[in-house]
N, C-alpha and C positions, 0 to 999 in steps of 0.2 A: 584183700585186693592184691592183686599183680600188676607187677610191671614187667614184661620182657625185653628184652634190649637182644636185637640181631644184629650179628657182626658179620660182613663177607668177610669168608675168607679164599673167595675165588676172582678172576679180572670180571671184569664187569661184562664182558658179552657172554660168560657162562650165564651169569645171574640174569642179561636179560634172556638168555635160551631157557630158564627156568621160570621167571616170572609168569606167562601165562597161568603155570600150573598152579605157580604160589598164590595168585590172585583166583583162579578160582577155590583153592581150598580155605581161603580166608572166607569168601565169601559163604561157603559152606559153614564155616565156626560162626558167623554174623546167625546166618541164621539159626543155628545150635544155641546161642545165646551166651557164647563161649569169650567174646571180644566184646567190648565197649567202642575202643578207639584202636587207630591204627594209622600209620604214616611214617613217613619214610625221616632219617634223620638226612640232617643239612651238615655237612660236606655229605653225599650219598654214600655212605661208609656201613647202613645198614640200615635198621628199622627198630620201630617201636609199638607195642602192643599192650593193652590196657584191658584187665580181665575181673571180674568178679565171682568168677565160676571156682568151685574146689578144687583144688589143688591135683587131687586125682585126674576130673576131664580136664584141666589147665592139658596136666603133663600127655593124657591121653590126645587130644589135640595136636598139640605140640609134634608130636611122633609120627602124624600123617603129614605134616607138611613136604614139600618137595624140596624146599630149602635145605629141611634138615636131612630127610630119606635119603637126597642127593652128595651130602656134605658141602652146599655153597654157602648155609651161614652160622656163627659158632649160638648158641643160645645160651642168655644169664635170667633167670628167673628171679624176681624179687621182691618178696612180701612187705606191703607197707598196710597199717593201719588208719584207715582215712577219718579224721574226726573231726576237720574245720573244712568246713569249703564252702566259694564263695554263694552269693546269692544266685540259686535258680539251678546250684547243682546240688541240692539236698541227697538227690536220688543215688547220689554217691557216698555217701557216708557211710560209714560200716554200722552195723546194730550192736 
């Protein structure tokens, strides 16, 4: 499983002149089956994305967004092994 963590590194009204696109290309990876979760971090400094796809369509993914195509957010990719989790989120656990 992945975690992506997005950093702007643009002022904030470039990111919202980009956000349209960024949202609909997520929405495309939603339904690719490419994302689990997604939401914005608090202070808005960038975002977070939550993935169980291989790591190939992860990065292939990755590479269409307009965040990144554009250069407004930096990407950290990060591999975790999921093996406890709480009640009613089974569907997450790694095999």
């Amino acid at each position: 499983m992945y975690v992506v963590s997005l950093t702007y590194k643009v002022p904030e009204d470039i990111v919202e002149f980009h956000l349209p696109a960024h949202v609909t290309w997520l929405q495309a990876a939603f339904d690719d089956g490419v994302f689990m979760v997604a939401g914005r971090k608090i202070p808005r400094t960038g975002g977070l994305l939550l993935s169980n796809a291989d790591r190939a369509s992860l990065d292939a993914a990755l590479a269409k967004d307009p965040f990144y195509v554009n250069g407004v957010a930096e990407f950290e990719v990060m591999e975790f092994h999921a093996n406890r989790v709480a009640p009613g989120y089974e569907n997450l656990l790694d095999s």
